[in-house]
N, C-alpha and C positions, 0 to 999 in steps of 0.2 A: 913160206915154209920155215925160215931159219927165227921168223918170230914167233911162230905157234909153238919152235924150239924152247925157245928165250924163258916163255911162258910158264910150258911143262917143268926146265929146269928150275925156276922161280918158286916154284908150288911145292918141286923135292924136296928144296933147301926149308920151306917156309916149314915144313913138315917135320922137316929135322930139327928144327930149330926147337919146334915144340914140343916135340916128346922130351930133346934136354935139359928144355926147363920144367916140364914136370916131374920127369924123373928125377933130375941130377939136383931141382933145385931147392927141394927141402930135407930136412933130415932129421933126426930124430932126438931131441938129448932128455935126460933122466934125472931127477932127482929126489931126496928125502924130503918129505916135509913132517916136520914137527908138529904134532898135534898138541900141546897143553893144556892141561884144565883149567878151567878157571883162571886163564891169564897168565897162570905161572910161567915159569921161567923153563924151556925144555933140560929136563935132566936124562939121563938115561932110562929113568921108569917109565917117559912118558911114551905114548902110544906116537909110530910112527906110520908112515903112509909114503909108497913111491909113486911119484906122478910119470909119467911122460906125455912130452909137449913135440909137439912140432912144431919145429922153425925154418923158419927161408935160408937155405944155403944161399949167400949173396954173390959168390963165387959163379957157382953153376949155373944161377938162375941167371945174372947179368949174362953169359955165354948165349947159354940156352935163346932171351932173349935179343940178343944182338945178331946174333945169326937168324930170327925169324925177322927183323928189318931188314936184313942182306936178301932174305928170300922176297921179303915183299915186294920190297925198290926192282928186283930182277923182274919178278910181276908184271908189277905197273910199267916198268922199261917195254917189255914184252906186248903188253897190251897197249900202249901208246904209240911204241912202235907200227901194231899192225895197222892203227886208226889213220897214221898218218899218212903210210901205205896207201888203202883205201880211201884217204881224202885227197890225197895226192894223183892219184886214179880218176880218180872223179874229175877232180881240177882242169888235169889235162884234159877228158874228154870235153866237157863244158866248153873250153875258152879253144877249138881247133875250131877255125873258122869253115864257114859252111858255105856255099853258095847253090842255087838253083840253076841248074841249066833253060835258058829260054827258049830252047825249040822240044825238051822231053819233058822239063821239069823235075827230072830228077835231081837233088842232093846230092851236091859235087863235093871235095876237101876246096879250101878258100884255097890252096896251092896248085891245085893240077889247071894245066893249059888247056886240055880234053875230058868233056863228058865221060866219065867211064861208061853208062851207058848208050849214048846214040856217037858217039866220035864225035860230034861237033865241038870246033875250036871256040873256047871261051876267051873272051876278051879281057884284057888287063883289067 
């Protein structure tokens, strides 16, 4: 449970992360441009033209994306976590020794002294 946690919070953060760097991480700036004729040189007759451009706020954007690596790594912690969990799980089950009782047949634990099924005392 506290890694499916891990996960959800990882994915918040990764989210967050992302909207700051598209919001925050561009912005807007403005300028004149000169248009001349014929090469000449811009004077105040000549025809002028405003552009805007967008550019990458380096600021926000580096936030925006530093916090969606914070989110990821929480992620992948999350999900690594649960795998290990589960193979850990596994592990244990695999490697608990087993043994057959010889008068029921039934699948004993390699530790118990007695069949849980028929009572008969199993030998070292």
């Amino acid at each position: 449970m506290q890694n499916n946690r891990l996960f959800e919070i990882g994915a918040i953060i990764l989210v967050v992360g992302a909207v700051v760097a598209l919001l925050g991480g561009s912005g807007e700036v403005g300028y004149i441009q000169c248009i001349a004729s014929s090469g000449a040189a811009c004077t105040a007759s000549a025809s002028t033209q405003y552009i805007t451009v967008f550019l990458a706020n380096s600021e926000m954007l580096s936030v925006g994306l530093s916090i969606v690596l914070v989110g990821a790594v929480i992620m992948d912690g999350g999900s690594i976590t649960n795998y290990l969990a589960r193979l850990s799980d596994e592990l244990k089950a695999s490697m608990s020794p087993t043994r057959v009782c010889p008068k029921c047949g039934a699948q004993v634990a390699g530790t118990s002294k007695f069949c849980q099924s028929c009572g008969n005392k199993l030998g070292e």
